[in-house]
C-alpha positions as CSV (number, residue, x, y, z in Angstrom):
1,X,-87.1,-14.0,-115.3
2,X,-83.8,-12.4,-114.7
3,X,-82.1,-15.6,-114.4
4,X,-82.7,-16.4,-118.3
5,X,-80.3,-13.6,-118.3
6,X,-77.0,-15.1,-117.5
7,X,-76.6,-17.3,-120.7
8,X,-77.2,-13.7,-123.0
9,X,-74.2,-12.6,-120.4
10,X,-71.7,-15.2,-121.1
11,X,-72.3,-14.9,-124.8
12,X,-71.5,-11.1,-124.4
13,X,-68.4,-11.1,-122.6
14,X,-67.3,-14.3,-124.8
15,X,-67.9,-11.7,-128.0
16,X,-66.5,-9.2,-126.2
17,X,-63.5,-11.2,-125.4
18,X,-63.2,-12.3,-129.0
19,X,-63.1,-8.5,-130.2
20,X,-59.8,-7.5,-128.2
21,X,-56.4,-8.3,-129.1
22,X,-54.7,-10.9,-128.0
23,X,-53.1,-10.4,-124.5
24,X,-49.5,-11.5,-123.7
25,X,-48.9,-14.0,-121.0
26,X,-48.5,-12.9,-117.7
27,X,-48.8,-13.9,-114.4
28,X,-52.5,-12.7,-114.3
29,X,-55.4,-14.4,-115.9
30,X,-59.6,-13.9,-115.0
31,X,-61.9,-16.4,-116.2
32,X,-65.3,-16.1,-116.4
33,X,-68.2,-19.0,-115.4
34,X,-72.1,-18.7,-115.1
35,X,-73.8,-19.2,-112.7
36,X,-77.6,-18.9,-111.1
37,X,-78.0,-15.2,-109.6
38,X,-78.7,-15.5,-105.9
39,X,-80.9,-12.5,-105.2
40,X,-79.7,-13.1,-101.7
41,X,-76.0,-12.9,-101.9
42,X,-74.5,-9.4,-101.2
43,X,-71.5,-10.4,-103.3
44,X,-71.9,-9.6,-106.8
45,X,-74.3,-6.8,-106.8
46,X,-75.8,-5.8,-110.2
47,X,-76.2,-1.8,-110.8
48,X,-79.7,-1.5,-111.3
49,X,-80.8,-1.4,-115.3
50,X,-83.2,1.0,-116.8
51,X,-86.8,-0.5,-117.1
52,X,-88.3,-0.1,-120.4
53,X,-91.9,-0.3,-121.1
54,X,-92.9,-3.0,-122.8
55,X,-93.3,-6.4,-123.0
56,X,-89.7,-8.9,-121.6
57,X,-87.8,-9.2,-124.3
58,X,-88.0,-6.3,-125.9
59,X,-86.6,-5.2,-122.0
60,X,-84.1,-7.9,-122.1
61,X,-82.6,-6.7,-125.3
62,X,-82.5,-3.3,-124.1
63,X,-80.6,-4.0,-121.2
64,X,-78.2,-6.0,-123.4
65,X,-77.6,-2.9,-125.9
66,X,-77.0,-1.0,-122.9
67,X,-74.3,-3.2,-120.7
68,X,-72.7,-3.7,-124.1
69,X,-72.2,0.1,-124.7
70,X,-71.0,0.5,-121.2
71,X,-68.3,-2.3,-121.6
72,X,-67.2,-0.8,-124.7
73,X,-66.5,3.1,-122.8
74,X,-64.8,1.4,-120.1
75,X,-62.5,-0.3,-122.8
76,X,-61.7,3.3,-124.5
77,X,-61.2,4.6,-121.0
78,X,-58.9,2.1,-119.9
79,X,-57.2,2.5,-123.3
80,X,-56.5,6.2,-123.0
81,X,-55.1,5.8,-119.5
82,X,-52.7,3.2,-120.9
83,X,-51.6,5.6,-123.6
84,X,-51.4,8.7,-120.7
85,X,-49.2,6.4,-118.5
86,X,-46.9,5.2,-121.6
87,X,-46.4,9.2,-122.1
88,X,-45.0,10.0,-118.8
89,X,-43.0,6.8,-118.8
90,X,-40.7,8.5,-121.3
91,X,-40.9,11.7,-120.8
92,X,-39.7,10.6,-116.9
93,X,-36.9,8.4,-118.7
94,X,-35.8,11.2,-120.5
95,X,-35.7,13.5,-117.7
96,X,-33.6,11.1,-115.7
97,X,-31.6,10.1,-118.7
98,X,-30.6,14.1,-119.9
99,X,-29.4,16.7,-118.0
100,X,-31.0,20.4,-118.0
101,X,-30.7,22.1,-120.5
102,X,-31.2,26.2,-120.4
103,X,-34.9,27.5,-122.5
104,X,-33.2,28.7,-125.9
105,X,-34.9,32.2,-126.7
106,X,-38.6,32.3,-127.0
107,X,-38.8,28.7,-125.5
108,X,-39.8,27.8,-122.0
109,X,-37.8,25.8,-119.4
110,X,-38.7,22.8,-118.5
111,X,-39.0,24.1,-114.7
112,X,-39.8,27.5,-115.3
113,X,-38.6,30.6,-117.3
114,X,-35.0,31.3,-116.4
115,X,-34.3,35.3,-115.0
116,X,-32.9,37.7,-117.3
117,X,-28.7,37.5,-116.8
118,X,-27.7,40.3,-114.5
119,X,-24.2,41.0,-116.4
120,X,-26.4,41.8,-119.6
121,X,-28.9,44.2,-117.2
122,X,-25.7,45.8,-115.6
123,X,-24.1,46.6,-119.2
124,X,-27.7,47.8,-120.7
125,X,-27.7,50.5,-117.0
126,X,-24.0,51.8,-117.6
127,X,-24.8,52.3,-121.1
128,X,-28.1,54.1,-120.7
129,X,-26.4,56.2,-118.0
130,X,-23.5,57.1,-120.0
131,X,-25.6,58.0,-122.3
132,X,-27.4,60.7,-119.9
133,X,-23.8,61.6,-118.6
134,X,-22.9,62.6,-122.1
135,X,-26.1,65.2,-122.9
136,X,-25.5,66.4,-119.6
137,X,-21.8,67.4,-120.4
138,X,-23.2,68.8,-124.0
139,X,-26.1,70.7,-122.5
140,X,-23.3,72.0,-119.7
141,X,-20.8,73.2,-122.6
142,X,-23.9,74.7,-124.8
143,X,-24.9,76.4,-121.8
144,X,-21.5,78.0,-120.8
145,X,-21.3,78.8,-125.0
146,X,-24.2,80.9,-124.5
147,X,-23.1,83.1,-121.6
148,X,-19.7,83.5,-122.0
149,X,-18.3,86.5,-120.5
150,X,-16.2,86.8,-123.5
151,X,-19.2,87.4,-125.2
152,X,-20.7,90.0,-123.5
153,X,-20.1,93.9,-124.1
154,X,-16.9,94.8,-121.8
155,X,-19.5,97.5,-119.3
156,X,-22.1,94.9,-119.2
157,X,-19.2,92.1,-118.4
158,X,-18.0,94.5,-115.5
159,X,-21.6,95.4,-114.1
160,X,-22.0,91.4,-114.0
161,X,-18.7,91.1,-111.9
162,X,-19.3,93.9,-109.9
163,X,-22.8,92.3,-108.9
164,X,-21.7,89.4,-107.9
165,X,-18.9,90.9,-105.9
166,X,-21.3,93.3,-103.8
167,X,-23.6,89.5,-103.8
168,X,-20.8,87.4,-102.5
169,X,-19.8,90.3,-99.7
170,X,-23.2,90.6,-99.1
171,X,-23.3,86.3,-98.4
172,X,-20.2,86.8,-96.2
173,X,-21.4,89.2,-94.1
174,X,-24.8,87.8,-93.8
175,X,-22.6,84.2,-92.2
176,X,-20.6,86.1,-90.1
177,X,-23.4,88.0,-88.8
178,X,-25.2,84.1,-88.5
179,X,-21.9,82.9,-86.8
180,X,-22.0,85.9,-83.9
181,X,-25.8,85.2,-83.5
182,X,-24.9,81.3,-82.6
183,X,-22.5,81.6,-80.6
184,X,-24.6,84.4,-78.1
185,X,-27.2,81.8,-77.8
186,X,-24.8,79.1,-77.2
187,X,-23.4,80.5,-74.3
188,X,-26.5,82.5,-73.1
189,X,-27.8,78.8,-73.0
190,X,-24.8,77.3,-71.6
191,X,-24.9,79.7,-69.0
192,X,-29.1,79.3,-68.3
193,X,-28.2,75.1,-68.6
194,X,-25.6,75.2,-65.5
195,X,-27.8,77.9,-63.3
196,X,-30.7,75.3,-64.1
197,X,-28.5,72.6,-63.4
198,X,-27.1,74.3,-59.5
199,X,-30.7,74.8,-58.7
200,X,-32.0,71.5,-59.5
201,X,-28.9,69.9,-57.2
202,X,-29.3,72.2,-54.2
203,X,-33.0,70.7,-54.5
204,X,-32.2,67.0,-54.9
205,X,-30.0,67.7,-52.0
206,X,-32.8,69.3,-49.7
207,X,-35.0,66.6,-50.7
208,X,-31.9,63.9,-50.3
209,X,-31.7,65.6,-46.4
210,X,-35.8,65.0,-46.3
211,X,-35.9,61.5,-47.2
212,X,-33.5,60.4,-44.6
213,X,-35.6,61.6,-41.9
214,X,-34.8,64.0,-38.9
215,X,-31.3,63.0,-36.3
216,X,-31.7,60.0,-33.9
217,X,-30.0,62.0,-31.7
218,X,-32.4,64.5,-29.3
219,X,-31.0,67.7,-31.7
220,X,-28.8,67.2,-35.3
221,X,-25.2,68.0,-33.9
222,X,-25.8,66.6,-30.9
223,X,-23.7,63.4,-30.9
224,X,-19.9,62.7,-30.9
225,X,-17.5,60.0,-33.1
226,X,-15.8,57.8,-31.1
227,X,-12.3,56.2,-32.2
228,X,-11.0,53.8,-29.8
229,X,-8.8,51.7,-31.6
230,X,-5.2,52.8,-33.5
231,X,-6.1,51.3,-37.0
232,X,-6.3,52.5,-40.5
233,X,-9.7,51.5,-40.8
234,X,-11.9,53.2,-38.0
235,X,-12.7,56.9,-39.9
236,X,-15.2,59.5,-40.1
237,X,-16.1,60.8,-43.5
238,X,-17.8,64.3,-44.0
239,X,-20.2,63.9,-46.8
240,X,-20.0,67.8,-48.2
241,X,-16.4,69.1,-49.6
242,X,-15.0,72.4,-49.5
243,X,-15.3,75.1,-51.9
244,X,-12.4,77.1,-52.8
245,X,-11.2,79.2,-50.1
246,X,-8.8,82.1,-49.3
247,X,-9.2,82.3,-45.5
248,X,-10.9,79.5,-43.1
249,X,-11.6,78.8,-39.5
250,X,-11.5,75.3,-38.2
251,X,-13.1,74.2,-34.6
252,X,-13.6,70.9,-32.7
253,X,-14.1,69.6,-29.3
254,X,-11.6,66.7,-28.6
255,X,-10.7,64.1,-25.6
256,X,-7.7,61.6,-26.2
257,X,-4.9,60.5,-24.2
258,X,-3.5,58.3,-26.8
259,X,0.3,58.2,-26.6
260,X,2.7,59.1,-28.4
261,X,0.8,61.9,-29.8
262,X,-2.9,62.1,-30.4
263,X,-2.9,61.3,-34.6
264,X,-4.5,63.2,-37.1
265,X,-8.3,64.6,-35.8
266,X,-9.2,65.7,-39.6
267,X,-7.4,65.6,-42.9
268,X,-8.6,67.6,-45.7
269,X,-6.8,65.6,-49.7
270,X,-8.0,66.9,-53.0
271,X,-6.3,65.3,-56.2
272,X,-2.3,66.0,-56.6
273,X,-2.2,67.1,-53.2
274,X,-3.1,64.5,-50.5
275,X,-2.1,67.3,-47.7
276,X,-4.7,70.7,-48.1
277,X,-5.2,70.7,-45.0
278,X,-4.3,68.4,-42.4
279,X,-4.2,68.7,-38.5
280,X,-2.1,66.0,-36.7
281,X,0.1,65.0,-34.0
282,X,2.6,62.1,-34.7
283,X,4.9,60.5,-32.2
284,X,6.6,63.0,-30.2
285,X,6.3,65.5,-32.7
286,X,4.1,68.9,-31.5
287,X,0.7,69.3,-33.1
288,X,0.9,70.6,-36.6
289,X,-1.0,72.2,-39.3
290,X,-0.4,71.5,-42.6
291,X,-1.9,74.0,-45.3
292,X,-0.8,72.8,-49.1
293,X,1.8,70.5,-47.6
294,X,3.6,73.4,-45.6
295,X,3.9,73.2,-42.3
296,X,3.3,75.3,-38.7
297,X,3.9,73.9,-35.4
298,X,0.6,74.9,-32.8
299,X,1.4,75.3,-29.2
300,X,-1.4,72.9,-27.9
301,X,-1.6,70.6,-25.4
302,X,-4.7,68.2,-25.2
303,X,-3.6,64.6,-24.5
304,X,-4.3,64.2,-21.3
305,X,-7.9,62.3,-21.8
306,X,-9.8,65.7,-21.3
307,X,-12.1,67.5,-23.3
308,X,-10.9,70.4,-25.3
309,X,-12.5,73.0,-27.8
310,X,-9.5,73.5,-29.9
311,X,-9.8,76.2,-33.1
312,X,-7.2,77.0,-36.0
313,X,-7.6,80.5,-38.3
314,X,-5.8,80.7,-41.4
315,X,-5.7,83.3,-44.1
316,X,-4.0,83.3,-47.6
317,X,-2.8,87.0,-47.4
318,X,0.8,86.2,-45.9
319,X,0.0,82.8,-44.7
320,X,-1.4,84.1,-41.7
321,X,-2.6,81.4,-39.1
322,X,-3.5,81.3,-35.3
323,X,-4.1,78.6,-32.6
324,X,-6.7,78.3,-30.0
325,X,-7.2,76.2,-26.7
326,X,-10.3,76.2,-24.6
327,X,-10.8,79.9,-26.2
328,X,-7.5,81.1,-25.4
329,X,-5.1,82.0,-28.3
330,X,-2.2,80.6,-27.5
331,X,0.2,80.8,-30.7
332,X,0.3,83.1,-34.1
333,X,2.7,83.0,-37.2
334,X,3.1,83.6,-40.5
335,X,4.0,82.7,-44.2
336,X,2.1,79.0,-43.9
337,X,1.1,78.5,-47.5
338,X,0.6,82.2,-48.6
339,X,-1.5,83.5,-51.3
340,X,-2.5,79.8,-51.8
341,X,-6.1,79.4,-52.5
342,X,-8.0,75.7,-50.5
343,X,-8.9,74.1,-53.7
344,X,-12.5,72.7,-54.1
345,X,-14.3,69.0,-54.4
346,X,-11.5,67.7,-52.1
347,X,-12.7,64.7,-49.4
348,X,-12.7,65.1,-45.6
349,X,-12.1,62.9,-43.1
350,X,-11.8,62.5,-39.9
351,X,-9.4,60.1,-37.8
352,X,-7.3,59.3,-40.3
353,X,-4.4,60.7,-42.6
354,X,-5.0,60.3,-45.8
355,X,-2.0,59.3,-48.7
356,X,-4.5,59.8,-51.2
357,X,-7.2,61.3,-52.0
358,X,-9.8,59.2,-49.6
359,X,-7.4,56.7,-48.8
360,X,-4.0,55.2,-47.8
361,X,-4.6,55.2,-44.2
362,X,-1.8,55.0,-41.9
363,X,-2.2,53.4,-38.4
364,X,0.3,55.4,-36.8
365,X,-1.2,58.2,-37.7
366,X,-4.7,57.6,-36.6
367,X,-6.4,59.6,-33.9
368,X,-7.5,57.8,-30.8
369,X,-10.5,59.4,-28.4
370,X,-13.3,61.1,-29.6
371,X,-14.5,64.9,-31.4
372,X,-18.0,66.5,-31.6
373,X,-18.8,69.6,-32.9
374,X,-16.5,69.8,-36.1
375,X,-17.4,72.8,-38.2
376,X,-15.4,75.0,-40.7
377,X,-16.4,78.4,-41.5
378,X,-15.3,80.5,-44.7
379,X,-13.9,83.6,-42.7
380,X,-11.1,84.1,-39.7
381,X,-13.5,84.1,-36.8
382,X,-12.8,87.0,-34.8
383,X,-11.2,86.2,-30.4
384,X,-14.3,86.7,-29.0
385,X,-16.4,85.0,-30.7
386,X,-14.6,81.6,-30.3
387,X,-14.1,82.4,-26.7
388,X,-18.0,82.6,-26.5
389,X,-18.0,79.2,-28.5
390,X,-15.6,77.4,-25.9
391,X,-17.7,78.4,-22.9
392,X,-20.8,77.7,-24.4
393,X,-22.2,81.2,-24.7
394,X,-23.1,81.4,-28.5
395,X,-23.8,78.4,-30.7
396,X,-22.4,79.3,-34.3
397,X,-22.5,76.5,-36.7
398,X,-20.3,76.5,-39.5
399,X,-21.2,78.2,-42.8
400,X,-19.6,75.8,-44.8
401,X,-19.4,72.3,-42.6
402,X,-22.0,72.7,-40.3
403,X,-21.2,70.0,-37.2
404,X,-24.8,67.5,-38.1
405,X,-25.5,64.2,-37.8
406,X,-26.9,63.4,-41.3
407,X,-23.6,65.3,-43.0
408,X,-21.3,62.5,-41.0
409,X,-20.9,58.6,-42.1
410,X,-18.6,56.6,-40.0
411,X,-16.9,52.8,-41.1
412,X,-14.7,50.4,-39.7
413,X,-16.4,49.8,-36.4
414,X,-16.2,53.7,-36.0
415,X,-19.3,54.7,-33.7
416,X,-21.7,57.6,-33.6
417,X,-23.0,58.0,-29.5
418,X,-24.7,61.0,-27.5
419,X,-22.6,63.7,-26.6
420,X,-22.7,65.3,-23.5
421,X,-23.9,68.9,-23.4
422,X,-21.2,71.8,-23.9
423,X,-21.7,72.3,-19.8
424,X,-20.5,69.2,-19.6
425,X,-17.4,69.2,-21.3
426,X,-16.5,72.7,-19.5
427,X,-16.7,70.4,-16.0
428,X,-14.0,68.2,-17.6
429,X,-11.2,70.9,-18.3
């Protein structure tokens, strides 16, 4: 029975077709045709219609009433879109067509409300805080109106002033007394900071002398530096400095028979004064020792490739000095760099002379053989006991550069060997 429908169909949409208004010509036209229904063809679906009790045509016109108000919705539809999209069409033209204009008050922008003009913000502040300023200043000037001195009875106005007299003397002292109190505990701490500070050192040092383990040698100062070469590069460096010092006592074993002269065996430089204490033989010049740059001519003889124990005493009172060979004195004097304290933190080496402090070597002034058991001690040692040193009877290490191997670095191709026991050395004078 459905196919009896088509006809009603084409009379609709012809009436339907009738009611709009004429279209302009364009390049698209439909046309409609009728045609049987082919319940097989998936083409042309039709949305299901609402089945209505009764008997056909009663259902057919019912179906007819409804498809016709359908059409007519999706004409109003399509009408109000056209009339949305007409809309926007000019208000897009005018946008592109006008520039932007700012909101006038009250009205919005067309992006957005515009921020508030900073000038006019700024100008609305300065006069709100001029305006604080200016009860400020009146409240001051009230305030200084109502206490005025001038005002006040002439014993009362003198009580006040003497009150804040005894106040303001009162305040003074009380800072001063504040003042004394911080200084006391500034150097009360200064003083606690650098005993803290010599403590942890001496310790950093003990554990420094841990650390690098016990001598490769069979005891710590038994082992000798050997020089072979006339260079300014083959050294010995003494890794502790002196303190200051008003009397010393310098000893060493030596062997050389380097000619002319046997160079410089130690050289003590400290800043502005490369020469603190030097010991040195250059060219045909006797052996000398130079305390503060002054200079004293020893009576020693030791280049003739043998081992020696050779010892110089000096003391500030006077300048007095002395010179021992194999534990004999053999020369004394005078008036070598008197009253003259050793300064401190200096750098000692051994081999070389030094033109500054810890450097400047000169090759003609370099010691050639070999030294063990170099040791300074912060006192003149008295005769006997360096003889007992020189013929091995007493073993006194220096107090304040003891003669061990992990206080001695040696560069340049400088070497560090086994020495040979002080017996030894006494079968070689």
């Amino acid at each position: 029975m459905l196919w009896l429908l088509w006809p009603g169909l084409a009379l609709l949409s012809a009436s339907v077709a009738q009611e709009k208004p004429p279209t302009p010509a364009g390049p698209s036209r439909f046309l409609c045709t009728a045609f049987p229904w082919d319940p097989s063809s998936k083409d042309c679906p039709l949305p299901p219609a609402a089945v209505v009790p009764g008997p056909p045509e009663e259902q057919l016109q019912a179906t007819l009433l409804q498809l016709r108000e359908t059409l007519l919705q999706q004409k109003e539809t399509i009408g109000q879109q056209r009339q949305a999209i007409r809309e926007l069409t000019a208000k897009l033209g005018g946008c592109e067509g006008k520039p932007w204009r700012k909101a006038k008050d009250g009205e919005d922008a067309a992006m957005g409300d515009l921020p508030r003009d900073p000038a006019k913000v700024l100008d609305q502040l300065s006069r709100t805080m001029q305006g604080l300023k200016d009860r400020m200043e009146s409240l001051e000037h009230q305030l200084r109106a109502n206490v005025s001195l001038a005002a006040l009875p002439s014993d009362l106005r003198e009580m006040l002033q003497r009150r804040l007299g005894d106040l303001e003397r009162q305040l003074l002292s009380k800072v001063a007394e504040l003042e004394s109190e911080k200084t006391q505990l500034h150097n009360e701490t200064s003083a606690h900071r650098q005993k803290t500070e010599a403590a942890l050192n001496a310790l950093l040092e003990r554990v420094a002398e841990l650390e690098r383990g016990s001598s490769a040698f069979k005891a710590p100062d038994a082992f000798k530096v050997s020089l072979p070469l006339r260079t300014n590069y083959l050294y010995g460096k003494v890794k502790k400095t002196l303190p200051e010092l008003y009397a010393l006592t310098v000893c060493l074993w030596l062997k050389s028979g380097a000619s002319p002269g046997i160079g410089t065996p130690f050289s003590y430089a400290v800043p502005g004064q490369a020469n603190e204490v030097v010991l040195i033989e250059w060219g045909n010049n006797p052996i000398e020792l130079l305390i503060n740059d002054k200079v004293a001519q020893l009576p020693l003889f030791i280049s003739d490739g043998k081992w020696h124990h050779i010892c110089v005493t000096w003391t500030t009172r006077d300048g007095m000095w002395e010179a021992f060979q194999d534990g004999e004195k053999l020369g004394t004097g005078d008036n070598l760099a008197p009253w003259h304290p050793i300064k401190p933190g200096g750098v000692l080496i051994l081999g070389q002379e030094q033109d500054t402090v810890g450097g400047r070597f000169d090759a003609t002034q370099a010691f050639v053989g070999e030294m063990s058991q170099f040791n300074i001690w912060d006192r003149v040692l008295k005769p006997e006991d360096i003889m007992n040193i020189a013929n091995c009877s007493a073993n006194m290490p220096g107090n304040i550069i003891p003669w061990v191997d992990n206080n001695v670095d040696v560069f340049g191709g400088a070497t560090k060997w086994p020495s040979e026991t002080c017996e030894e050395r006494l079968l070689d004078l």
